[in-house]
N, C-alpha and C positions, 0 to 999 in steps of 0.2 A: 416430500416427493422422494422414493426411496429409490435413486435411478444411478445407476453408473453413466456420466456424460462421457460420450465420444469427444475425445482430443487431441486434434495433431498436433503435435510440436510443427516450430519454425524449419527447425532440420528437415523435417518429412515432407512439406510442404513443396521446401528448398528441391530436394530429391526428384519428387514429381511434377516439377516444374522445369526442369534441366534435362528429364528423359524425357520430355514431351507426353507425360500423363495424363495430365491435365493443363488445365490453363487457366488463368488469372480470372477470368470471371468465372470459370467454375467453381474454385476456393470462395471467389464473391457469394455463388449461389447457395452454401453450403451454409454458411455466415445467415444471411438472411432466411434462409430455412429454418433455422436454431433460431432467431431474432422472433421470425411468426411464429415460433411453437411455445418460447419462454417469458418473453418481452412482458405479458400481460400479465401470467401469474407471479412472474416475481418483481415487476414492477420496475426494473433496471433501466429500461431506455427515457429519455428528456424527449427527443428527434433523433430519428434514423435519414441517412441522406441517401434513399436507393439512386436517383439517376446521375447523382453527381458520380457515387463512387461507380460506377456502372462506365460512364466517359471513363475515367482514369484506367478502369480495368480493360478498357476495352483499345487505348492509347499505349497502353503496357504489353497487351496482348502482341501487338503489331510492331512489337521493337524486339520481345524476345526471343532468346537464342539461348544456346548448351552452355556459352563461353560466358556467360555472365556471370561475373564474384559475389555478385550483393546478395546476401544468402536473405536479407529481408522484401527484396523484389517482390513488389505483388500484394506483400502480407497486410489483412486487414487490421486496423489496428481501433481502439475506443478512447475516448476524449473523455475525461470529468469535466462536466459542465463548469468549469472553473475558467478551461484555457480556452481562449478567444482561437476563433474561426474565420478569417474573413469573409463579414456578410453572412454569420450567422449570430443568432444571442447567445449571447452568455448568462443563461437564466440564475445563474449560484442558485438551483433549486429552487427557486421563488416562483408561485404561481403570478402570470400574468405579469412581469417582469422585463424591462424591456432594456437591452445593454447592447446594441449590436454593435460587431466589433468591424474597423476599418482596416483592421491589419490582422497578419497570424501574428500569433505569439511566437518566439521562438524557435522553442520544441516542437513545432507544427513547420517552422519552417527544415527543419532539419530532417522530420519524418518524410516530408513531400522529396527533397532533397535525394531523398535516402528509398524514392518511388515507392512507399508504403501509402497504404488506402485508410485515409480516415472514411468511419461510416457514421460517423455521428457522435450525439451528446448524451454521457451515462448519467442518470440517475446518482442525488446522494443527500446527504442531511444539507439543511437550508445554512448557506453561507458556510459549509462546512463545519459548523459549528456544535458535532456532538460526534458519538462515538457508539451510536447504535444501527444506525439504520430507519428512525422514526423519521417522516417529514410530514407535518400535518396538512402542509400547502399543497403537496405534489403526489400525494398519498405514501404511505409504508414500504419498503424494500425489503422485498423477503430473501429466507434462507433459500435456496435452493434445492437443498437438503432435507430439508421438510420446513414448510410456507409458516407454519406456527413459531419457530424462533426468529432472531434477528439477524442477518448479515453480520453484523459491524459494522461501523461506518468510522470516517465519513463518506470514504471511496466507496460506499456500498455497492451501487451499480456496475462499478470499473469491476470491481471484485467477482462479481454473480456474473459479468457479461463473459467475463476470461473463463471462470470456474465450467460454465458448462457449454462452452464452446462454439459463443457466440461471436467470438473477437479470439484470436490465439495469444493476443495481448493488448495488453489496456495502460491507460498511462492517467497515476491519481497524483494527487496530493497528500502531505503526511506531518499534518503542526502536532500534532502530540501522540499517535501512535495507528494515522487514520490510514494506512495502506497496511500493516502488518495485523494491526487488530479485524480488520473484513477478511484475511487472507486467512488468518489461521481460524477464524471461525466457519471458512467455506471451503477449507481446503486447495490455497491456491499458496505459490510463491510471491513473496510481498518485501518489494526490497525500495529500502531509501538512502540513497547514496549521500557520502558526505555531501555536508550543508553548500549550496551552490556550485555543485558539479552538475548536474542539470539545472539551467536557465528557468529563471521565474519570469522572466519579463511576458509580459502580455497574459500572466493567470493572477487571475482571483486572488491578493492573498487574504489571510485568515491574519496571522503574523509573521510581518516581514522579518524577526528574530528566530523564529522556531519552524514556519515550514517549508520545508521540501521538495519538491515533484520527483516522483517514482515512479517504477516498473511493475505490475502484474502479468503476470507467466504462470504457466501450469506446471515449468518446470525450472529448473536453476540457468540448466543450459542456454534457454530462449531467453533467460532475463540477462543473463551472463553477454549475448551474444547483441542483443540490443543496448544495451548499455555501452561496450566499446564501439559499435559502428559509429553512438552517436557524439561520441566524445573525442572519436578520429584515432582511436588508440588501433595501429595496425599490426601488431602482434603483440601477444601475449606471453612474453619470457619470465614470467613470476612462478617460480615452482615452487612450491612449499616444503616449510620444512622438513626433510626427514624423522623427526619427531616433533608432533605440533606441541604449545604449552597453552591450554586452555584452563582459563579462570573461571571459578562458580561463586559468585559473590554472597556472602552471608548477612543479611540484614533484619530484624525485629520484623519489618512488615511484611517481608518474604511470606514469614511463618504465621501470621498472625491471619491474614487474609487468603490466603494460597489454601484451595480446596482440596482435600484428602486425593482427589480423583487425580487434580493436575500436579501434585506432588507425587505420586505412584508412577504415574504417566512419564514425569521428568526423569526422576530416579532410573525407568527402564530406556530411557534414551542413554544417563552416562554407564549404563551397564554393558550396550551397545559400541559407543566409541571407546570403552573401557578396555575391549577386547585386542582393540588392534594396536595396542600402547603407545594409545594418547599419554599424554602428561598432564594429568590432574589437577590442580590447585584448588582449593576452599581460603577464602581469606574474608574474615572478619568485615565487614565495609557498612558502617553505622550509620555514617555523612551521606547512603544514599535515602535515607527518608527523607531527608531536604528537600529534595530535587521536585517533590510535587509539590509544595509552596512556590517556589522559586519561579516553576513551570505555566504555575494557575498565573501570579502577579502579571507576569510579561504577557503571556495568552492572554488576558480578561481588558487588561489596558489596549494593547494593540487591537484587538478586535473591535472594541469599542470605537479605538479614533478611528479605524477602517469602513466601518459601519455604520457611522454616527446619523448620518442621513437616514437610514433603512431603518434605523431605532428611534428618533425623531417621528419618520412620518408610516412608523408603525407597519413596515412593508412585511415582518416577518411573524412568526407564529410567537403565541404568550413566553412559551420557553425559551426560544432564543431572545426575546425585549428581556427576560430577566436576567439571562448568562450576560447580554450586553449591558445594561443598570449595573453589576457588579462591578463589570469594567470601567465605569463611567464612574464609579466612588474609588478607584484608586487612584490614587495621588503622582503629579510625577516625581516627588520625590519615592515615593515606593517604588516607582519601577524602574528609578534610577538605581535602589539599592540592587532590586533586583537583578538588573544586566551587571552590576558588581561581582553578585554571588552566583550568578552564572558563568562568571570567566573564570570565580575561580574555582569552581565545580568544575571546568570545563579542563583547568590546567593539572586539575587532581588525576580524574581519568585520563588523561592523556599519559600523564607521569606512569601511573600504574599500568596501563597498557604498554610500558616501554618493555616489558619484562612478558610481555604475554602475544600471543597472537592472538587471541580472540576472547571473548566473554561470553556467557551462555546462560540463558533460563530460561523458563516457559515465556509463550510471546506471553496470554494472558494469567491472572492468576483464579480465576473464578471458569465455571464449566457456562457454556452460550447459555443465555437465558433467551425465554420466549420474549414473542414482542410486547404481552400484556405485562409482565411480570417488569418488565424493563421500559413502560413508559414513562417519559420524561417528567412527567407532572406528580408523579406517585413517590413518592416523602420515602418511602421504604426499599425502593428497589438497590441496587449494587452497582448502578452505572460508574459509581465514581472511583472504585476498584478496579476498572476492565484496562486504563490507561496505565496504571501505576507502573510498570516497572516496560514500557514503551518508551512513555515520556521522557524518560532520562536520556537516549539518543539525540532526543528532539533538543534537548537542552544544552549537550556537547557540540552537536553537528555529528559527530562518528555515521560512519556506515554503519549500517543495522538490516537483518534481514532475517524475516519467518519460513520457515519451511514445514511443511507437514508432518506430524507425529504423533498420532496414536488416534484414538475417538474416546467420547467423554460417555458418563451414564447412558446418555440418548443418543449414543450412534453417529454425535455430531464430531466433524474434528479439532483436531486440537495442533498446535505449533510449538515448537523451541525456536529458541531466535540468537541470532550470532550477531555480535558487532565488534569493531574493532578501532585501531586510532584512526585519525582522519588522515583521510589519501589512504586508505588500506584497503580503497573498494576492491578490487580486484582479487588481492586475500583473500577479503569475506567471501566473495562468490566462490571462488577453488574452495573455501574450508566447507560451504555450503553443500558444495557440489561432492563432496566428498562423505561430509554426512546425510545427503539426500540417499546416495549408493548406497551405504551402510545400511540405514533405515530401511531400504528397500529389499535386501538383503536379506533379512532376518523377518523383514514380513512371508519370506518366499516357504 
């Protein structure tokens, strides 16, 4: 689908909700307009809630005023079907699935909290447990972009419903690179804050060592500004360096697997920030080929014990009973080594970020494949490439976050990604927000 999507930011939103422009269920009706026009060809939505969110919008309407601070008032927002709802399912993508939850999770109380509109449950791989976009149960999530590639997953839906301006933001999950990897293949901002700074409690996990809950935004700003509301951070006095020192790590499988296309593509991003003298570094880093062993151990065990039921009595599609069987033959003493060699991977990158503000590469290192080309059952496809240099956030905790940059052979987009030590969210978002401008810049 070769469409520029209309999309407001949260600011604009903000704007015309403050001058009496519009009103809260006009933003609603606009929401669900894009929901009936998208929904079906790309497969994004689980359940839409029109009259719930419809009451709240219309509860909202009758309270607002000019003098209101919450610049998120009003704003619609999308659920991965991961995080419980009270008194909705929690399908984990599973057809005919049945999990209804008693309570909200968390992050759902904080949203309500914070009078944003959930509208429902996004679309994504079963049990979260892949990194394309296939779900055989629930059917395929498309690109957006054009319906013949893949999204990324596992947040597929959060990603396509934010991307083309169904939701102005969306809130996924990310065990080994599943918010950044949809985002940079769909053209969206995909951020996942160090490791339990957003609340898991009441979502789905995948593994309770490695994943996440994160922000989808179309822009850094919206993700920047939803991130501190929900964290209660009330100003933002972190200014950044006068000259930043950003790290480009050099590793064998960089080179080895990394597509002529997303090495061009990358090279013209540092030529970009090159300009406005940044501070450079290339440094040697061999120990990070580890980090996908390391990643797979803990991922393949914990999902398994998470899952053991739904792999027992066969709830899920042939490909996910076999990612879980893998999990179910590691031992715990392997994953005992494993959470070993994760801390002290963990204590490595931290060390070496003492010295740097941030780290950067492409989010992927392969160009978006179609959905056929990358089905999960097919011995020859590249899916096991598309995590590789994601996963390694996943395995620190570090902030981590993708931002948009360039289009690949087919027009699709493509991402660099920043992260930095842990508790440096706020960092990462200004360095982001700094190379988003840049980028933006030099497209003009």
């Amino acid at each position: 689908m070769k469409e520029i999507y209309t999309k407001e930011s949260i600011k604009l939103l903000n704007k015309l909700l403050k001058n009496n422009n519009i009103t809260v269920t006009q933003i609603l009706d606009k929401s669900f307009e894009r929901i009936q026009k998208y929904r079906t060809l790309t497969n994004s939505w689980i359940e839409v809630w029109n009259k719930e969110a419809y009451d709240i919008a219309e509860k909202l309407d009758k309270k607002k005023n000019n003098k209101n601070t919450n610049i998120l008032f009003g704003i619609p927002i999308g659920l991965k079907d991961l995080i419980n709802y009270k008194g909705k399912n929690t399908t984990q993508g599973i057809k005919n699935y049945n999990c209804f939850s008693n309570e909200n999770a968390e992050i759902v109380k904080k949203i309500l909290d914070l009078e944003m509109i959930p509208i429902g449950k996004q679309n994504l791989v079963e049990i979260a447990f892949g990194i394309t976009g296939h779900n055989p149960s629930l059917g395929n999530i498309k690109n957006p972009l054009n319906i013949k590639y893949i999204p990324g997953g596992s947040s597929s839906g959060s990603v396509v419903s934010t991307v083309t301006g169904m939701t102005p933001i969306s809130l996924g999950t990310d065990t080994g690179g599943s918010i950044r990897i949809p985002s940079s293949m769909c053209g969206a901002v995909g951020f996942k804050p160090t490791f339990g700074m957003l609340s898991l409690i009441g979502v789905k996990t995948l593994s309770e060592s490695l994943d996440h809950l994160g922000v989808i935004t179309n822009n850094v700003d919206d993700n920047k500004l939803f991130f501190q509301k929900v964290i209660g951070l009330k100003k933002n006095n972190l200014n950044l360096p006068k000259k930043l020192k950003i790290l480009i790590p050099i590793n064998k499988r960089f080179n080895e697997i990394s597509s002529e296309c997303v090495k061009k593509n990358f090279e013209s991003f540092i030529n970009i920030i090159s300009k406005v003298g940044i501070d450079i570094e290339y440094m040697n880093m061999p120990w990070l080929d580890k980090a996908r062993k390391i990643t797979l151990d803990i991922l393949l065990a914990e999902a398994y014990n998470n899952h053991k039921r739904k792999y027992e009595e066969k709830k899920v599609s042939k490909y996910i009973l076999d990612r879980l069987k893998n999990g179910k033959n590691i031992t715990m003493e392997e994953l005992k080594i494993a959470k070993i060699n994760k801390d002290i991977f963990t204590t490595k990158m931290e060390k070496i970020l003492d010295k740097f503000d941030a780290i950067i590469s492409p989010t992927i290192p392969i160009e978006t494949p179609t959905i056929e080309e990358s089905e999960p059952l097919k011995t020859e496809n590249k899916n096991s490439l598309i995590a590789e240099f994601t996963s390694i956030y996943n395995l620190t905790g570090q902030p981590s976050i993708t931002i948009p940059m360039g289009k690949d052979n087919n027009g699709l987009p493509m991402g660099v990604m920043i992260s930095g030590k842990k508790h440096s969210d706020i960092k990462i978002l200004n360095i982001a927000k700094l190379f988003e401008k840049l980028i933006t810049e030099n497209e003009k």
